[in-house]
C-alpha positions in Angstrom: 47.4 -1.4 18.7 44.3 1.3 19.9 41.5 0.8 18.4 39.7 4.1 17.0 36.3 4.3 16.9 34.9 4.0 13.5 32.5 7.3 12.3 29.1 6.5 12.3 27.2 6.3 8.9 23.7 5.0 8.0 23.7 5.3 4.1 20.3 5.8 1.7 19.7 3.4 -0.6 18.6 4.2 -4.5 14.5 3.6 -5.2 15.4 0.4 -6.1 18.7 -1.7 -4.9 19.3 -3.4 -8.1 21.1 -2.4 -11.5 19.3 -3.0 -14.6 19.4 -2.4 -18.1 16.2 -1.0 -18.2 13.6 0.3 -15.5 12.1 -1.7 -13.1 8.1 -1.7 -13.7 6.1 -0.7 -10.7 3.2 -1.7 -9.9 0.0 -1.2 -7.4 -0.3 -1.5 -3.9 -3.0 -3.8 -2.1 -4.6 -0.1 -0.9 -5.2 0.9 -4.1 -6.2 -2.1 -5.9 -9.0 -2.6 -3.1 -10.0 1.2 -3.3 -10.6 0.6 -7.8 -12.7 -3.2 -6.6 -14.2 -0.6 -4.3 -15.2 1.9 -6.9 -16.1 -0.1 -9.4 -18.8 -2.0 -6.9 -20.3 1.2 -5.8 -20.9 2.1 -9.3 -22.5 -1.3 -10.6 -24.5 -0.8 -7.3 -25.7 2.6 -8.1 -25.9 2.3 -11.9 -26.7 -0.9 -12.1 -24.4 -1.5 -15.1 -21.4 -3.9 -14.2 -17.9 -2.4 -14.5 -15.0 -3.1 -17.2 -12.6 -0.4 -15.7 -12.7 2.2 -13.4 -10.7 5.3 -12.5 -9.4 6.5 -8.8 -7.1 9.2 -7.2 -3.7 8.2 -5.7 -3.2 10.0 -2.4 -0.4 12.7 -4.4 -3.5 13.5 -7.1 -2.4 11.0 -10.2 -5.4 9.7 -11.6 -5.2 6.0 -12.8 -7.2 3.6 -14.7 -7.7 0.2 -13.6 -9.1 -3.0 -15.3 -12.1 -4.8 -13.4 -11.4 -8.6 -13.9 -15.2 -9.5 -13.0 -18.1 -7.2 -11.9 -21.2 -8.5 -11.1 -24.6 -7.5 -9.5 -26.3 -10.3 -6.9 -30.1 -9.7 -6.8 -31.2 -9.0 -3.1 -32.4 -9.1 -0.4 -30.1 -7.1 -0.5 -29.1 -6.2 -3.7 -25.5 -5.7 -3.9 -22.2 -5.8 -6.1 -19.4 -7.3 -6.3 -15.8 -5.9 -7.7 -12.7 -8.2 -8.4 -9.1 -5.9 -9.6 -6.5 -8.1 -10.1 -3.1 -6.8 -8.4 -0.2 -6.4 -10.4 2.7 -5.5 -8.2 4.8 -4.7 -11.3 8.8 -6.2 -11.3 8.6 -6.4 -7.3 8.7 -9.6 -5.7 5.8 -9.2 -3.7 3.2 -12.3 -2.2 0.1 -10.9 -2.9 1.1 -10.3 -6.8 -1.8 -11.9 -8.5 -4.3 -11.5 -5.6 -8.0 -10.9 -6.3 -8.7 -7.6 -4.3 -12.3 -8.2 -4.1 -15.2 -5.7 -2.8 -18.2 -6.5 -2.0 -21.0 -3.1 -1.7 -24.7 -3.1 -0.6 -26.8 -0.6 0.8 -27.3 0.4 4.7 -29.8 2.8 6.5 -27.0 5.0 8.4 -25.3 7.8 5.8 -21.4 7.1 5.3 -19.1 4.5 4.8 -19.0 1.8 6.6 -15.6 -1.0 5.6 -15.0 -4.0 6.6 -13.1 -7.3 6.2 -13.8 -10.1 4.7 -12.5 -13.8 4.0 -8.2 -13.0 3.6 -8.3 -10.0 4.8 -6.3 -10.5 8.3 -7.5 -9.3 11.7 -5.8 -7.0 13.9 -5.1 -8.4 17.4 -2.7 -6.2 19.2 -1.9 -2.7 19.5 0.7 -0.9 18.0 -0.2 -0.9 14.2 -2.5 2.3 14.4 -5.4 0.2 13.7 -8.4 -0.7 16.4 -7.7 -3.9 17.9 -10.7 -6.8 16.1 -10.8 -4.9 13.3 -9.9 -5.6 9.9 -5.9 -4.6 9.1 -7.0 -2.0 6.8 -4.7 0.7 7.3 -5.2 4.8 6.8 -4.2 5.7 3.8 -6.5 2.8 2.0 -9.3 3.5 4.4 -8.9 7.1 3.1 -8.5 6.2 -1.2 -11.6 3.8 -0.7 -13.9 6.3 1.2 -12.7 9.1 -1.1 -13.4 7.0 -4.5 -16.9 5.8 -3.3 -17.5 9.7 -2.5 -17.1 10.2 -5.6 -19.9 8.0 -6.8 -22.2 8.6 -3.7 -23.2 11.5 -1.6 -22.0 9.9 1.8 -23.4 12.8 3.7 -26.9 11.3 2.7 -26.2 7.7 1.6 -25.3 4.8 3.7 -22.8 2.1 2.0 -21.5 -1.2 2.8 -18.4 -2.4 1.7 -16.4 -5.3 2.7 -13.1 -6.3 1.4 -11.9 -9.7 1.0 -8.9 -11.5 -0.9 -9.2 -15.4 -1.7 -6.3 -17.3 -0.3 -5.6 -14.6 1.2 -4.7 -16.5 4.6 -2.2 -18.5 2.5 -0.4 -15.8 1.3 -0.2 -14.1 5.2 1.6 -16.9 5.8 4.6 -15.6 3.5 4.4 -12.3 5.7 5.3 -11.4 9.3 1.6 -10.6 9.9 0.8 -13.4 12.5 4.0 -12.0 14.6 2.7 -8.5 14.6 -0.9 -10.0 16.0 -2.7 -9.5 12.4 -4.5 -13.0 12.0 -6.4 -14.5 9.2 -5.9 -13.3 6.3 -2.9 -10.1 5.0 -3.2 -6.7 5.5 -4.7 -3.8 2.8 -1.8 -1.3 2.3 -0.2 1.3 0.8 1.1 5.2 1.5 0.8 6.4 -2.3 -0.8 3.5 -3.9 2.3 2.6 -5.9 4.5 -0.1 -5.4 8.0 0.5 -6.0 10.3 -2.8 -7.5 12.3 -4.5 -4.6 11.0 -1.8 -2.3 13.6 -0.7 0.7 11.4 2.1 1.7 8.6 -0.6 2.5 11.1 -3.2 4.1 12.8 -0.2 6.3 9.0 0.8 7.2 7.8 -3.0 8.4 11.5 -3.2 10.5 10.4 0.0 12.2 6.6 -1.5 12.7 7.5 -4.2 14.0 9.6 -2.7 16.7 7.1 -0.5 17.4 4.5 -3.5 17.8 6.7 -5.3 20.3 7.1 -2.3 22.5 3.2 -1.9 22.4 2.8 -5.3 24.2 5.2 -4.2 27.0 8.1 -5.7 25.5 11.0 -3.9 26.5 14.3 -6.4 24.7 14.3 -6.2 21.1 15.9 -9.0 19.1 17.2 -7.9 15.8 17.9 -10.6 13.1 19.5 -10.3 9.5 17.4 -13.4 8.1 15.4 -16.3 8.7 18.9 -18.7 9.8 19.8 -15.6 12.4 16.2 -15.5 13.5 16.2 -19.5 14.5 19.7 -18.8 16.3 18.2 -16.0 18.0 15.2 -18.0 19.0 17.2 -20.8 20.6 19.9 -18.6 22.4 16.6 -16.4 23.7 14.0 -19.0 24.0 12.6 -17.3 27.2 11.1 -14.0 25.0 8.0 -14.1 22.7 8.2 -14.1 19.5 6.7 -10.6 18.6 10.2 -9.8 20.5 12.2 -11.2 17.1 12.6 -8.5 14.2 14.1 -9.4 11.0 16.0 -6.1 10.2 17.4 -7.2 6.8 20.1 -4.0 6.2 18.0 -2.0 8.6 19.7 -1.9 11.5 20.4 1.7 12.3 16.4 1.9 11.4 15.4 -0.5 14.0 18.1 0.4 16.9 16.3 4.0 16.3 13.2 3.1 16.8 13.9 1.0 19.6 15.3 4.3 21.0 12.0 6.4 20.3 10.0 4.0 22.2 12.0 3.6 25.5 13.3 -0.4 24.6 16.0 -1.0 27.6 18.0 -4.1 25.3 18.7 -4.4 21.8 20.5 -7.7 20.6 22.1 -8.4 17.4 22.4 -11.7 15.9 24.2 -12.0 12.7 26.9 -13.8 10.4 30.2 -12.3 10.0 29.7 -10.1 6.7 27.2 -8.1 8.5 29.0 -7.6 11.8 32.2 -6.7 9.5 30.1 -3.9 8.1 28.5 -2.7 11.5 31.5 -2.9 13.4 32.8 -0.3 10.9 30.3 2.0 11.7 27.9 1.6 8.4 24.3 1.1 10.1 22.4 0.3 6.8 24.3 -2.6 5.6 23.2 -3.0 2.2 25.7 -4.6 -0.8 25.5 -1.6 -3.2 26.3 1.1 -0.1 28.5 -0.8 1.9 31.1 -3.4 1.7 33.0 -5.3 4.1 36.3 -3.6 5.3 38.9 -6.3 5.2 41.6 -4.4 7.1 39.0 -4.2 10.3 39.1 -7.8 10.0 42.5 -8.3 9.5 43.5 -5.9 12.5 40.8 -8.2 14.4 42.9 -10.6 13.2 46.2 -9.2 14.8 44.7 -8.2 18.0 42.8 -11.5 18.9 46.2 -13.4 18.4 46.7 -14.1 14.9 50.2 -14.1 13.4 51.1 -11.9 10.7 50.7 -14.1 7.6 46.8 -14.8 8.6 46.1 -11.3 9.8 47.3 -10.8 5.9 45.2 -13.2 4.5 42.4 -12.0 6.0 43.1 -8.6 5.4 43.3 -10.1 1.1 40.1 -12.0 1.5 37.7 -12.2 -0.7 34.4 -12.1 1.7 33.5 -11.7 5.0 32.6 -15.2 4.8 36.2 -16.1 3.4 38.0 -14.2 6.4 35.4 -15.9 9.1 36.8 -19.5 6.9 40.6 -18.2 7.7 40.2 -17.6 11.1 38.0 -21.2 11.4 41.5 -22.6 9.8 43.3 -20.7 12.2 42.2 -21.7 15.3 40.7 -17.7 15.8 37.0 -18.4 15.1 36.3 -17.7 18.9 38.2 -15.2 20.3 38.2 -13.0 16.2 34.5 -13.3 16.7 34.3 -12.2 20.4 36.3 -9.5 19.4 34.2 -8.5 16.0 31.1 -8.4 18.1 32.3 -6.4 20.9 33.2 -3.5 18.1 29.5 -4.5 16.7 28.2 -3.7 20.8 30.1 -0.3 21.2 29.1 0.5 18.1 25.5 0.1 18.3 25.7 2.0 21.7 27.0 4.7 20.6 24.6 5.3 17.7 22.3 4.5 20.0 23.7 7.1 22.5 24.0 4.8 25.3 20.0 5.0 25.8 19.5 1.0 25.7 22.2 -2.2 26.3 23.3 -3.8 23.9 24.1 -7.8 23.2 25.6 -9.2 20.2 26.0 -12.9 19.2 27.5 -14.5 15.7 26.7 -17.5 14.3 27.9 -19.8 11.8 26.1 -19.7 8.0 23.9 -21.8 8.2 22.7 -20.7 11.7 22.7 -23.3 13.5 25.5 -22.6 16.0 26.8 -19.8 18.1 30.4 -19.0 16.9 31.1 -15.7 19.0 29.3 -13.1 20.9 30.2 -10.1 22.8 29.8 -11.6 26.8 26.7 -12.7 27.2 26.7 -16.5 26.0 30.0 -18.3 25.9 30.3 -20.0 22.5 
């Protein structure tokens, strides 16, 4: 039987990627909570009157009101203030829900802002991020709300202000994150493009996936490894053990996201690890693999089935199954697990090649479920 080549499709996803009864509460970035702690020190500072709420400007104009959970003024030399806002990152599942954004202002001689980091607040310690390497991971758009709501309580033309961001147990929280592989140490990062945090975010995830690629090329990386999850990622680790970590992205349903931006910055190899529901979905073509766009086309796998030697009655019963993990169980029964899988992962490589207009090679490897052992892959390791 020929096997067509499937059309190429890279879905969207809805704001947020689960059903519910009612909406999903957002909530606030790490950016904007930082830029109301901010605020609210500047104006104990200047005022001298300690802060129970305070009101800033979200990058598209919305004006919101936030609650200080402590304000307090620390007699000098140097007189300063201190801001905490609490940050509530609404119905998403995010780390740093809870975390005291804390702001700490005092007076210097030179007019303007000057930000830094404090304790939690990570430190940048590669390129790639946008951000000047031993600096604090502050990125643009907060650096922007923060120096636009203390202009609004000081002339920065003609005054000089201090402040310095830190988040307690903010180190322990980075450790939840990928910061430490993109080279930001220490403590998390302050972010945020509108200062609202959209519930189970795929905008944010798709945006780290292509970050992180664009990281790894900044170091002079030039093989990106792309992984579904943290089981794929420890395969990926042991079949590649020679490349770096910062080489490892975990591309969740992003693939199409990160093979693109592997394209835009001149990558030469892009290798897939993944489990069989995945590959099923990819090898079909769909490039953003997530369960409410896409699901698993059982006839692909049951004409796998056929070609890699199975008899009719299994090709069937794949072709009926319930999962992609159910059809990788038949084949296991079967005796097909290796030669299905080789075959399912070269469809996954020519494929990816294609959307990826044959600017980079491409290398892709199953594994079993609990990723711990390579099942299949397209040529390059022998299961």
């Amino acid at each position: 039987m020929t096997y067509a080549e499937p059309p190429l499709r890279e879905p969207d996803l809805p704001r947020t990627a689960k059903a519910r009864p009612t909406a999903l509460r957002t909530g606030w970035t790490t950016g904007a909570c930082a830029t109301a702690a901010a605020k609210a020190a500047v104006t104990a500072l200047v005022s001298g009157v300690p802060q129970g709420e305070v009101e800033i400007g979200l990058p598209a104009g919305r004006r919101v009101t936030f609650e200080v959970a402590r304000c307090d003024l620390i007699p000098g030399p140097p007189t300063r203030a201190e801001a905490v806002v609490v940050k509530d990152a609404g119905d998403d599942p995010d780390v740093t829900h809870g975390a005291e954004l804390t702001a700490s202002a005092d007076w210097r001689a030179e007019p303007g802002l000057r930000l830094a980091g404090g304790p939690g607040v990570g430190t940048v310690t590669k390129p790639g991020l946008g951000l000047p390497v031993g600096g604090p991971a502050i990125n643009e758009t907060p650096r922007r709300m923060i120096t636009a709501a203390v202009g609004e309580v000081v002339d920065l033309t003609r005054v000089g202000v201090r402040v310095v961001i830190s988040v307690p147990r903010g180190e322990i929280m980075a450790r939840k994150t990928t910061n430490r592989r993109l080279g930001i140490l220490g403590g998390i990062s302050i972010l945020g493009t509108t200062g609202i945090v959209r519930p189970f975010s795929t905008a944010s995830w798709r945006a780290s996936v292509v970050q992180a690629v664009h990281v790894m090329a900044a170091q002079g990386e030039r093989t990106v490894v792309l992984c579904t999850g943290g089981r794929t990622e420890r395969a990926a680790r042991a079949l590649l053990p020679e490349l770096p970590e910062v080489c490892f992205v975990e591309v969740g349903d992003f693939t199409g996201a990160a093979v693109t931006a592997a394209v835009a910055d001149g990558l030469t190899g892009v290798v897939f690890v993944g489990m069989a529901g995945k590959l099923a979905k990819l090898a079909a073509g769909v490039l953003m693999t997530h369960y409410t766009r896409s699901k698993v086309d059982l006839s692909l796998l049951g004409a796998v089935t056929a070609e890699a030697g199975g008899t009719p009655e299994v090709a069937a019963a794949v072709t009926a199954a319930n999962t992609g993990r159910h059809a990788y169980e038949l084949w296991e029964a079967a005796g097909l697990l290796g030669p299905a899988g080789d075959l399912l992962c070269r469809r996954v490589q020519q494929v990816l090649r294609r959307f990826a207009e044959h600017a980079v090679t491409v290398d892709v490897a199953m594994v079993d479920f609990a990723g711990s052992r390579l099942v299949a892959s397209s040529g390059r390791w022998a299961a």
